[in-house]
C-alpha positions in Angstrom: 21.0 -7.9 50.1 18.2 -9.8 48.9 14.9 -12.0 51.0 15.0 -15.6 49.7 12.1 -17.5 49.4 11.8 -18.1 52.7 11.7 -14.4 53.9 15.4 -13.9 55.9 17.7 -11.7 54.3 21.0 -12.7 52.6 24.2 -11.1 51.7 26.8 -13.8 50.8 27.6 -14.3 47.3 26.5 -17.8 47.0 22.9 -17.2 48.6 22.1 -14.2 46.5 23.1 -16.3 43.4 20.6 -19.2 44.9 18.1 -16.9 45.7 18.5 -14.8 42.6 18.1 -17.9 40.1 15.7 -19.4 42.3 13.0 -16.6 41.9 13.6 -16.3 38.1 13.4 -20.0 37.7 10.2 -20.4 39.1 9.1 -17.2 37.8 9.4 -17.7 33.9 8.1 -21.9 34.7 5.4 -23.3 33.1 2.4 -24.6 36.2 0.7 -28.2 35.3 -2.4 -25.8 36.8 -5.5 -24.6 34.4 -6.0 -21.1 34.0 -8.9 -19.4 35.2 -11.2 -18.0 32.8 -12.5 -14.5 33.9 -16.2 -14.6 32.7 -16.1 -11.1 30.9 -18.8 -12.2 28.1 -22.2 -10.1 28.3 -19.7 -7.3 30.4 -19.2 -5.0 27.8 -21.8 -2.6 25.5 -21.4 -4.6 21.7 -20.4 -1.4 19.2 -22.7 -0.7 16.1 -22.5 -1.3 12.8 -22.8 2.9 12.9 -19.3 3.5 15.0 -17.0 0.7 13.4 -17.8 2.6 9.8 -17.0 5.4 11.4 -13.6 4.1 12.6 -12.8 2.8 9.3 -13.2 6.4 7.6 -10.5 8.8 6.2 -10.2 11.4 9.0 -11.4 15.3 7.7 -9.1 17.9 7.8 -11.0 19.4 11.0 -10.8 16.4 12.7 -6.6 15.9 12.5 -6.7 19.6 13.6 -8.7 19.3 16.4 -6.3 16.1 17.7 -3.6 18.4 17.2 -4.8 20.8 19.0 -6.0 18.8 22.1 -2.0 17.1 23.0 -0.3 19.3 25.1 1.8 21.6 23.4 5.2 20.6 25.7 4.9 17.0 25.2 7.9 14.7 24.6 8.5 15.3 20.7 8.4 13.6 18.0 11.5 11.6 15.8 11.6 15.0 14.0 12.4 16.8 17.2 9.7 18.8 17.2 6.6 19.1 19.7 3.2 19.3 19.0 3.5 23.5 20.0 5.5 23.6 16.5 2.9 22.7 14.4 0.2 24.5 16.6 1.9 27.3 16.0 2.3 26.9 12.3 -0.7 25.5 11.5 -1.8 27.5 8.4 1.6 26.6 7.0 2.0 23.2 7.3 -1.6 22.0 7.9 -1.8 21.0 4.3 0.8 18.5 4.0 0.1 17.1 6.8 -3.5 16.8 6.2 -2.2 15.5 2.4 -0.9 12.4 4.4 -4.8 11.1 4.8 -5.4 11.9 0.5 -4.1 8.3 -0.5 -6.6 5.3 -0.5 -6.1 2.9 2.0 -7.0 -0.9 1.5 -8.2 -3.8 3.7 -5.9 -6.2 5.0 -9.3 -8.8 4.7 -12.5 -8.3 2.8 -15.0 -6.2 4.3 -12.0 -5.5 7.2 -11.1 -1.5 8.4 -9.5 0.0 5.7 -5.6 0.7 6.9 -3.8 3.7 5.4 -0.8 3.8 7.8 0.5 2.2 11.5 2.7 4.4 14.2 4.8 2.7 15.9 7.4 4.1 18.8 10.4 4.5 16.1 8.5 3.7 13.0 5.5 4.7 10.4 4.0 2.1 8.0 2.2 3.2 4.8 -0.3 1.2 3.9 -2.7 2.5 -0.1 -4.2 0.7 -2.5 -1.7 0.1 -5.2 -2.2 3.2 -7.8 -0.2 5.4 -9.5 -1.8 8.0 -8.4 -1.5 6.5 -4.7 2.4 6.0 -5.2 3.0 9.6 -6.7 0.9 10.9 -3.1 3.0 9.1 -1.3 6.2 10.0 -2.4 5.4 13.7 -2.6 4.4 13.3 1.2 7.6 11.3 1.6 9.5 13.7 -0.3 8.7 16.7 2.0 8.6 14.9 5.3 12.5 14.7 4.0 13.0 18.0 3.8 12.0 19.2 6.5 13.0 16.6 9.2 16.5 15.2 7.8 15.4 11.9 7.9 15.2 9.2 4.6 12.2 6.7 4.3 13.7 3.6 4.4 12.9 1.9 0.9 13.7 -1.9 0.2 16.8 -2.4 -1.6 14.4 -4.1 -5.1 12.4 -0.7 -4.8 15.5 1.1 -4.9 16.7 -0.5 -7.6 13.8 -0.6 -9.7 13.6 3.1 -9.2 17.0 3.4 -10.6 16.7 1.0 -13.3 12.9 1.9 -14.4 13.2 4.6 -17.3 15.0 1.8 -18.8 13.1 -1.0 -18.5 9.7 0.9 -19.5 11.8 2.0 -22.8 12.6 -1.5 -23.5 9.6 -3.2 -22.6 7.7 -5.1 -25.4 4.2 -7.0 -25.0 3.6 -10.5 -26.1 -0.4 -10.8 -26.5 -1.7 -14.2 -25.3 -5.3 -14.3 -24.0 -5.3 -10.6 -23.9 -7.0 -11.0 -19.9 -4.0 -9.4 -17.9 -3.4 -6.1 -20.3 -5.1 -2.6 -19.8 -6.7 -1.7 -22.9 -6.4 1.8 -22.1 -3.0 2.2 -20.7 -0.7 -0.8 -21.3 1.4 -0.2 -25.0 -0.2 -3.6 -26.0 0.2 -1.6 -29.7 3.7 -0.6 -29.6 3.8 1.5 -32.2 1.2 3.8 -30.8 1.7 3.7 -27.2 -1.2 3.7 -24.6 -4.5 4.2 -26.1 -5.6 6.7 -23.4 -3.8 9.4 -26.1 -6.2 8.1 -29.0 -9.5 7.6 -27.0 -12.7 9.8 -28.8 -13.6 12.5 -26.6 -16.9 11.9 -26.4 -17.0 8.9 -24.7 -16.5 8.2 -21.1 -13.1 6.1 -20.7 -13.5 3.2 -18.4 -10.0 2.2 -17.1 -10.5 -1.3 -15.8 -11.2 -2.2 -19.3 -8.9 -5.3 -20.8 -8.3 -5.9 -24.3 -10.1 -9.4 -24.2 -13.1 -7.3 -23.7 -13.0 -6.3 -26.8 -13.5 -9.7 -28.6 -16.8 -11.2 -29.5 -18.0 -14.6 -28.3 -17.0 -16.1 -31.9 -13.5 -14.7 -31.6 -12.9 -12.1 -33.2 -12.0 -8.2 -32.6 -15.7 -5.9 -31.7 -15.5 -3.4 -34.6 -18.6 -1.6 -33.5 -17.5 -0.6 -29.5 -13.2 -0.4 -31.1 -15.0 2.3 -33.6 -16.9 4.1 -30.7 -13.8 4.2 -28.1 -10.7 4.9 -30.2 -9.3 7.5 -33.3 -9.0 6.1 -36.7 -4.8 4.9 -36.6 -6.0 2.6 -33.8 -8.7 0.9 -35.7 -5.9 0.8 -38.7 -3.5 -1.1 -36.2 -5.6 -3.5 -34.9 -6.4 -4.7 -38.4 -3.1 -6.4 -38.5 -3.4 -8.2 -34.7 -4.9 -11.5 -34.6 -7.7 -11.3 -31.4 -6.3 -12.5 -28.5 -7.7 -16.0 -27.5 -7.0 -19.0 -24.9 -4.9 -20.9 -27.3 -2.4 -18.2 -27.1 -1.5 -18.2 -23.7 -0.7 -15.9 -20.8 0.0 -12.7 -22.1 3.8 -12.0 -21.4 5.7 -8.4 -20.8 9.9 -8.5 -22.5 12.3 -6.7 -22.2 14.7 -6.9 -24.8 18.4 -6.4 -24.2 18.8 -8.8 -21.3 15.9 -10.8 -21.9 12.9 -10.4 -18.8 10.0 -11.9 -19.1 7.0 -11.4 -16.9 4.1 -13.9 -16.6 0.9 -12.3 -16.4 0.5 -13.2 -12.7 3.3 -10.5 -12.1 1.6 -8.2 -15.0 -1.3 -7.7 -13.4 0.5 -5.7 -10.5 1.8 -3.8 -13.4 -1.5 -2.7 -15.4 -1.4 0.5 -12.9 2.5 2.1 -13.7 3.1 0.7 -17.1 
């Protein structure tokens, strides 16, 4: 039985199907009528500049212990199956991996915004880190044991898959056309193939600075800076670079190939390479 609108009480099939779609018609209808603003301005204590830093900040080991500790041991579990007693109870064993989860960097969605390293949501976990090779290896370690121990995959994009697949051979086939020289790593792109990354070759008594391009190291009148090359890098560098011509506007984007099927990779796309390659 159901009350229509007009409060008496109905039980034939026809009414409860008028009263039914009457009451979900007008309930889900759009009123001509304005909506009332609540004033809530002024209401609420503003939060200093102290506390949002604070909530932007990688959390310490102690502090994802001490939320741990505070759920209630019982509670409904997690996708793993396994309740928050578990990893009380085991926290000198797996307190490390789980703190290792908070080791990657994590990166703002807009400048000067809270720095994001990962989202829960009720079925799902989003990873967020700054894009690294150092960051990626963190990750999939993490990923990797969460694995392990739970059952379940990550659930990778079907490019990323294939990438991962198809990687050792595109890095062994991968060649580097030099154009403006802006979008290769000096230090860790194989701009010389012969050699490899320069990171091998760098003098040890000098500080390597890794966001260093190879552009940098041409002078305003064009050509290659002998004095800082013979201050960063051994001797069979210096004697392979005397064959390059300096890298200058006229030649272009600088461009990645891989031979055998032919790929080539415009610097826009080379730049989110720099970090693996």
């Amino acid at each position: 039985m159901l009350k229509d609108e007009s409060g008496v009480w109905c039980d034939d099939d026809a009414q409860l199907r008028t009263a039914a779609t009457t009451y979900f018609s007008s309930l889900f209808a759009v009123t001509d009528s304005a909506p009332v603003l609540y004033p809530i301005s002024g209401y609420f204590p503003p939060i200093d500049e102290a506390v949002c830093s604070s909530l932007g900040s990688i959390p310490l080991d102690q502090e994802i212990k001490d939320a741990l500790f505070s759920m209630a041991p019982l509670k409904a579990p997690g996708l793993d199956g396994l309740h928050a007693h578990f990893y009380q109870l085991h926290w000198d064993i797996v307190g490390a991996s789980i703190s290792m989860m908070e080791i990657w960097t994590p990166f703002c969605l807009v400048r000067h915004g809270t720095p994001v390293s990962h989202l829960f949501f009720t079925d799902d976990l989003i990873l967020y880190a700054k894009a690294t090779y150092e960051n990626a290896s963190c990750i999939n370690s993490v990923l990797d044991l969460f694995g392990s121990c739970s059952g379940h995959e990550a659930n990778c994009s079907t490019l990323w898959r294939a990438l991962t697949v198809l990687w050792p051979t595109f890095t062994g086939n991968l060649s580097i056309s030099m154009g403006n020289g802006t979008s290769l790593m000096f230090w860790t792109n194989p701009w010389l193939s012969e050699l490899g990354p320069l990171i091998y070759f760098a003098l040890p008594w000098e500080p390597i600075v890794l966001d260093l391009h190879v552009s940098d190291m041409v002078t305003p009148e064009g050509t290659w800076d002998w004095d800082t090359l013979h201050t960063l890098v051994a001797p069979p560098v210096i004697d392979a670079i005397l064959h390059i011509v300096p890298p200058n506007s006229r030649m272009g984007h600088d461009r990645f190939c891989c031979y055998g099927n032919v790929v080539v990779i415009e610097s826009s796309l080379a730049n989110r390479l720099d970090r693996v390659l």
